[in-house]
C-alpha positions in Angstrom: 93.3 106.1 151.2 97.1 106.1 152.4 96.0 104.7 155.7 94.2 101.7 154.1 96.9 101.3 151.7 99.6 101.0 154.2 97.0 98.5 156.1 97.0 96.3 152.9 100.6 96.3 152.5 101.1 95.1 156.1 98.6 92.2 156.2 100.5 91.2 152.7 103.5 91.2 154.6 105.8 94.2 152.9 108.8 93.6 154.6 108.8 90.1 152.7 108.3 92.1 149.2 105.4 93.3 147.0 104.6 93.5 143.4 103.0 96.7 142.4 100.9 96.0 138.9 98.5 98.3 136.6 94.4 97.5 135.6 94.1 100.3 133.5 90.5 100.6 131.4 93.0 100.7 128.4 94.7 96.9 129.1 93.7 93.2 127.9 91.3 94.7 125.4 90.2 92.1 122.6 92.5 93.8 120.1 95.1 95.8 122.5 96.6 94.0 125.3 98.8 97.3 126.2 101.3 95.0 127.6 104.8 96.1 128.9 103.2 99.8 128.5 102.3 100.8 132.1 104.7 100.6 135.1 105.8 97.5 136.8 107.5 97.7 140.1 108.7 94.1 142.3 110.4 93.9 145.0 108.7 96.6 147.0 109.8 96.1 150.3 109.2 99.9 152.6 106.7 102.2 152.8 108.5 105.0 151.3 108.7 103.1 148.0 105.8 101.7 147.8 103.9 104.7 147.8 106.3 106.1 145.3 105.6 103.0 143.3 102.0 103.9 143.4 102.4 107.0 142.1 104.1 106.1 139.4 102.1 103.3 138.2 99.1 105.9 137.9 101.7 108.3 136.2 102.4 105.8 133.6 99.1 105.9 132.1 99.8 109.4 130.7 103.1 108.0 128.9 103.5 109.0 125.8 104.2 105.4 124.5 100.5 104.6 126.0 99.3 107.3 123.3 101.5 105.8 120.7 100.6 102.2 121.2 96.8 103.4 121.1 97.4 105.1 117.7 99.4 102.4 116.2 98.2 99.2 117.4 94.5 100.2 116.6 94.1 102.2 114.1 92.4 104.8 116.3 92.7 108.9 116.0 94.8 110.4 118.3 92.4 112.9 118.9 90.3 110.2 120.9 93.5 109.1 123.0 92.2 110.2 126.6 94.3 109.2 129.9 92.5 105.8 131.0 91.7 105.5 134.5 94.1 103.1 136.1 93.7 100.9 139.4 97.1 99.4 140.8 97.2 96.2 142.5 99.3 94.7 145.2 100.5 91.7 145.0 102.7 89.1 147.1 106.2 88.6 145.4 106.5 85.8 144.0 110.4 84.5 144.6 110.6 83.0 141.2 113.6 80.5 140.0 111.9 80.4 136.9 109.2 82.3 135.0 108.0 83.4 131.5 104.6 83.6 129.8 103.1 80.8 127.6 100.9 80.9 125.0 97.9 78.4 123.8 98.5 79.0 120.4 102.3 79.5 117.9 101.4 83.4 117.0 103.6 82.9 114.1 102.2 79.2 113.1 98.3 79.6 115.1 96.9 76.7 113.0 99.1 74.1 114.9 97.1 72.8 118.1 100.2 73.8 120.3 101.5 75.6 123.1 104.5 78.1 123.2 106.3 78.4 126.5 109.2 80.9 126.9 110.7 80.5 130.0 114.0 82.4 131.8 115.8 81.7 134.9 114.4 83.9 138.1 111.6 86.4 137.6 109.9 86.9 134.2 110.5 91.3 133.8 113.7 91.2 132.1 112.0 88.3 129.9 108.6 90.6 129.2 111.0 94.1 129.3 112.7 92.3 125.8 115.9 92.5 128.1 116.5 88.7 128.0 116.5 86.4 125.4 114.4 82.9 126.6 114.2 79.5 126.5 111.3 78.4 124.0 109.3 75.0 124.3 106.6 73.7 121.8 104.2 71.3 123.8 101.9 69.0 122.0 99.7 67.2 124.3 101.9 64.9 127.0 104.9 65.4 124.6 107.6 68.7 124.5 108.5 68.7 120.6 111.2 70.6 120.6 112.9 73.3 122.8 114.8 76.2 121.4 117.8 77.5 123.4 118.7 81.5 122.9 121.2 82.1 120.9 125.3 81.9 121.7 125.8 84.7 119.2 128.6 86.6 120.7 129.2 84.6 123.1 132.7 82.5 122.0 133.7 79.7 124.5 130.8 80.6 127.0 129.1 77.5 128.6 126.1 76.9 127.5 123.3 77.9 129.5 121.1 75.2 131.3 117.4 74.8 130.8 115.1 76.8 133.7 112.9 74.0 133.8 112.7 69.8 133.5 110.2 68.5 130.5 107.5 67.6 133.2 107.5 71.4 134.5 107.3 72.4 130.7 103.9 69.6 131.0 102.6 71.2 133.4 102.6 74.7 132.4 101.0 73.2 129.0 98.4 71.7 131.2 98.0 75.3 133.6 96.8 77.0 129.8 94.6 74.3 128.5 92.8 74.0 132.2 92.6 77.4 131.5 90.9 77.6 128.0 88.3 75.9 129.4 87.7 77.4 132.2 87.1 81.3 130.7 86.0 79.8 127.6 88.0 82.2 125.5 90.8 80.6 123.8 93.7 81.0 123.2 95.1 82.8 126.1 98.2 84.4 126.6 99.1 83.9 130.5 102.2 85.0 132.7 103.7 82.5 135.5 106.0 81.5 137.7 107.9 78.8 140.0 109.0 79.3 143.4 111.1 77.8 145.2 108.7 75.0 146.4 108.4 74.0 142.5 104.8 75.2 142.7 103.4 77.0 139.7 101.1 79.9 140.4 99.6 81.8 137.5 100.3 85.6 137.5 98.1 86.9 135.2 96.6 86.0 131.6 94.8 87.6 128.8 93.2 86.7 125.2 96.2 86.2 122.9 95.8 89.5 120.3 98.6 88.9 117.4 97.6 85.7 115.5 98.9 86.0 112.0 96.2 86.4 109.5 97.3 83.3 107.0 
């Protein structure tokens, strides 16, 4: 398994950088997404690590956080909790100057027929770690109603920061979820990007959306 591992690696180029990602049997479930709970690695860039990387992506699944998020999230008895199976997958790095995750509906207000983008500058882990606080767009359609910057709190006399992307790049990733939609037919989705240097947009991942307010 090493051997064709290490095979892999090289045709995906490691010394330019890998992403290491989980599939666990426990992720994007209809009512769990288990995001954030398994073991993320980027960057990967020698063999040494990488391996370790591997390792420690399977490892995750036996977190105790996995357990918790499987009790509390879904109402399920611990006593069912059993360590999921886990693939990882290797990826080509992505060398983001801006990323984020969007989403085809508002969680917080799901009857409007908008999109939420959150955005930061570089790549999107210290956005989905909770580490940074991001930009937020609303996209209607051809039009960006508003955008909301993070907050300056603390932050007395410090410039304020510049947006990661222009309004048509804001379009576009409106147009990425809606394309989408109606592709998988499952709506809304909750999907993960990023923009390289090149200003194209590639789609990292995406999953059903799982957190719609009720009312």
């Amino acid at each position: 398994l090493l051997e064709n591992v290490l095979e892999v690696a090289g045709n995906l180029d490691l010394s330019q950088g890998l992403s290491i990602r989980s599939s666990g049997i426990h992720e994007d479930l209809a009512q769990q997404s288990f995001a954030g709970q398994y073991r993320t690695f980027l960057g990967v860039l020698q063999e040494k690590t990488l391996i370790e990387s591997i390792e420690k992506c399977w490892l995750s699944a036996e977190d105790e956080g996995v357990r918790s998020y499987f009790t509390r999230s879904g109402d399920n008895d611990p006593e069912s909790f059993s360590v999921p199976l886990m693939g990882v997958i290797l990826q080509k790095m992505i060398h983001a100057v801006a990323a984020g995750v969007a989403f085809g509906r508002d969680p917080l207000n799901p009857a409007r027929e908008e999109v939420v983008i959150e955005a930061v500058s570089g790549p999107s882990e210290s956005l989905v770690s909770g580490h940074v606080t991001p930009f937020r767009a609303f996209v209607d359609g051809s039009r960006v109603r508003r955008i909301e910057r993070p907050s300056q709190a603390g932050r007395t006399g410090a410039p304020e920061a510049a947006s990661p992307l222009q309004e048509d790049q804001w379009r576009k990733i409106y147009g990425l979820v809606r394309r989408l939609e109606a592709a998988t037919h499952q709506k809304p989705l909750d999907i993960e990007w990023a923009l390289d240097e090149q200003g194209h947009l590639w789609l990292l991942q995406y999953r059903k959306v799982t957190t719609l307010a009720e009312s």
